[in-house]
C-alpha positions as CSV (number, residue, x, y, z in Angstrom):
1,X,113.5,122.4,105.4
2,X,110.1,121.3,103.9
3,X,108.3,118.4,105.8
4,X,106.7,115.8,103.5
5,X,103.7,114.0,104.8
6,X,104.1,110.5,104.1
7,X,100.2,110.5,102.8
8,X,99.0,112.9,100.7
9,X,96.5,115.7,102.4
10,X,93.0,114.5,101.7
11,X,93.6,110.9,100.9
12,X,93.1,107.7,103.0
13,X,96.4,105.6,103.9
14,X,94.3,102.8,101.8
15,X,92.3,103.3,98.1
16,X,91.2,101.1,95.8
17,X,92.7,101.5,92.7
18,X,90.8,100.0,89.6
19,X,92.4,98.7,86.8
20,X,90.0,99.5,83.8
21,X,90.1,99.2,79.8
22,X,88.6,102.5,80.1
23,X,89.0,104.7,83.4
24,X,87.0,107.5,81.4
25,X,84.1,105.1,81.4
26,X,84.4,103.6,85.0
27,X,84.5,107.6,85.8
28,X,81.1,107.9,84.2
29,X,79.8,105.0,85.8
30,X,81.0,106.1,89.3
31,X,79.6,109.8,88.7
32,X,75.6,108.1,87.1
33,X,75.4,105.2,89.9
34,X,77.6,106.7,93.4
35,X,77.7,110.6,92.7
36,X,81.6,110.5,92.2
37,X,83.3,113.5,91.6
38,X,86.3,113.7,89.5
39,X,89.3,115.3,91.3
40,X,92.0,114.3,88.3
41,X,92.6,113.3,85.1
42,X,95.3,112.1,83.6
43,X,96.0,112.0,79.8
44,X,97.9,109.1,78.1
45,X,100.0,109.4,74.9
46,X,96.9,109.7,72.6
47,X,95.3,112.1,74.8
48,X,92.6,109.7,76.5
49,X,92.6,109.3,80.2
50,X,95.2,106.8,81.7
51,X,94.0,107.5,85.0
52,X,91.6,109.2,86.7
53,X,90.9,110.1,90.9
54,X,87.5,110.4,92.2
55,X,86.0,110.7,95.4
56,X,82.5,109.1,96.4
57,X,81.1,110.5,98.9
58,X,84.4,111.7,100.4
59,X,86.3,108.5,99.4
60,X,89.2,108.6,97.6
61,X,89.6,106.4,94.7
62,X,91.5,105.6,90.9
63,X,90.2,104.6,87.9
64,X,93.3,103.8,86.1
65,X,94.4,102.1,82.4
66,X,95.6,98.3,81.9
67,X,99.5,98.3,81.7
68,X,100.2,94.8,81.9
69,X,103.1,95.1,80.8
70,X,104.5,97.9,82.8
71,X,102.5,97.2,86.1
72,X,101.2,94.0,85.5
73,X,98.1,95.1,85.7
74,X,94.7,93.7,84.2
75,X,91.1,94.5,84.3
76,X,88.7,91.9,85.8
77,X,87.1,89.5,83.4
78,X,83.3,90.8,83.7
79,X,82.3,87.7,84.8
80,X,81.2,88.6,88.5
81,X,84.1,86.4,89.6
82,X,86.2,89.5,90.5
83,X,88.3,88.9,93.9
84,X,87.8,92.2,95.0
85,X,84.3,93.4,96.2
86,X,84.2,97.5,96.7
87,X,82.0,98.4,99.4
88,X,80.2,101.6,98.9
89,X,77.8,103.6,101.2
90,X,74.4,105.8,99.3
91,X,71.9,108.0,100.5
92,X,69.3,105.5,99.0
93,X,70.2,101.5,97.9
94,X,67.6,101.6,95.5
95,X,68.0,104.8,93.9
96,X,71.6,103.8,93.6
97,X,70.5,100.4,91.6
98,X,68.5,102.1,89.2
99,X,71.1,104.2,88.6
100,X,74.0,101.5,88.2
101,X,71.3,99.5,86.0
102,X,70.8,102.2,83.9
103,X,74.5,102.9,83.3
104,X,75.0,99.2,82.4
105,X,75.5,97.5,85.2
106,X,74.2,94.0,86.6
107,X,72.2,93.3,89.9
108,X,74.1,89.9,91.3
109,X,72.4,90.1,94.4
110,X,68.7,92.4,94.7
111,X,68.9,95.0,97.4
112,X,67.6,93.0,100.5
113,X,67.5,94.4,104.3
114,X,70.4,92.7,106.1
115,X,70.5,91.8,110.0
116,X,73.4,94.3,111.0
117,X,70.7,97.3,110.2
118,X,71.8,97.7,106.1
119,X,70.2,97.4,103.2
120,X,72.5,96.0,100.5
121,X,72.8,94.5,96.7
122,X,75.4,93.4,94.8
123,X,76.3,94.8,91.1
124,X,78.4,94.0,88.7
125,X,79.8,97.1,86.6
126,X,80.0,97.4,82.7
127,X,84.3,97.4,83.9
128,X,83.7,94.4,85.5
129,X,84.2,95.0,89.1
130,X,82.1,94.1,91.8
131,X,80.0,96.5,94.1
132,X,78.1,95.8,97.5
133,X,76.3,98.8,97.8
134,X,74.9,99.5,101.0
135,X,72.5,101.7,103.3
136,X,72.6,102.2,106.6
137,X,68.7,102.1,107.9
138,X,68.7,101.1,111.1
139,X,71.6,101.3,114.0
140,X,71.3,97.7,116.0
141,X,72.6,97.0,119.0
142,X,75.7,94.1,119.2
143,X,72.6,91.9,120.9
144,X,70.2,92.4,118.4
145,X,73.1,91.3,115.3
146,X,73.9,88.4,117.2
147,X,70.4,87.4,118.1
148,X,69.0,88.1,114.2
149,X,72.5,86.3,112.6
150,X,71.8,83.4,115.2
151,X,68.1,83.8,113.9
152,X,69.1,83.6,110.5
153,X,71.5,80.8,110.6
154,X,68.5,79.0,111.9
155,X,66.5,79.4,108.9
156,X,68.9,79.0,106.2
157,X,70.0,75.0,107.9
C-alpha cells in the first residue's frame, strides 16, 4: 500500500496563490524583481499559461489565471487597495525596488529602516498585488523593539 502525504514534498502547508490576467507576466515579474524560479507551467486551451508555480527564495508560490466563473476567482483591481499584502524577504531592499520599478511596478511606501531591525517598502505590481518587501539588517533584541516602537509612537502623536 502506497502512503500519500497529505502535503506535497517540497511545499509549505500554506501558499499564496495569485489570481492574475496573466500568470506568464506575474512569472516575469517575480523572476526580474524576487529572483523566482519557475518550477511549473501549466498550458490553458489556447496554449498560454493558466497557471504557473514558482519559488522565491525557497517559497512556494502560484501564479494562476482568472476563472471567475469556475473558481470565482478575480484579479485585484491595480489600485493598491488589494486585501492581501505578500510579504517577501531579498538579499538587498533596494536592489529589489529598482528591479520591481523597472518591471513596472509602483513604490507605495519608499524603503525605510523599520524598528524591528528591517528595511522595508511597499510596491504595487503591474498584476496589481501588493508586496512589502523586506531586509533583515539588524537582529534586535525584544527590549530594544519595544523601547524603539514605544519611541516611535511618541513621535508620530
Amino acid at each position: 500500500m502506497v502512503t500519500v502525504k497529505s502535503v506535497p514534498e517540497g511545499v509549505q502547508a500554506v501558499f499564496p496563490m495569485l489570481v492574475c490576467r496573466s500568470p506568464e507576466a506575474e512569472m516575469n515579474f517575480c523572476a526580474a524583481a524576487f529572483g523566482a524560479i519557475e518550477e511549473v507551467r501549466r498550458p490553458g486551451p489556447d496554449g498560454s499559461p493558466i497557471h504557473i508555480a514558482m519559488r522565491i527564495n525557497g517559497a512556494f508560490l502560484v501564479a494562476q489565471s482568472e476563472f471567475p466563473d469556475f473558481f470565482a476567482s478575480r484579479a485585484p483591481v491595480a489600485d493598491g487597495s488589494s486585501p492581501v499584502v505578500l510579504f517577501v524577504y531579498v538579499p538587498d531592499v533596494d536592489q529589489a525596488l529598482e528591479r520591481a520599478v523597472a518591471g513596472g511596478a509602483t513604490i507605495l511606501i519608499p524603503a525605510q529602516d523599520q524598528f524591528w531591525g528591517d528595511r522595508t517598502a511597499r510596491i504595487l505590481d503591474p498584476g496589481g498585488h501588493v508586496w512589502t518587501v523586506a531586509s533583515r539588517i539588524e537582529e534586535t533584541t525584544e527590549e530594544q523593539r519595544a523601547k524603539r516602537w514605544s519611541e516611535t509612537r511618541e513621535r508620530n502623536a
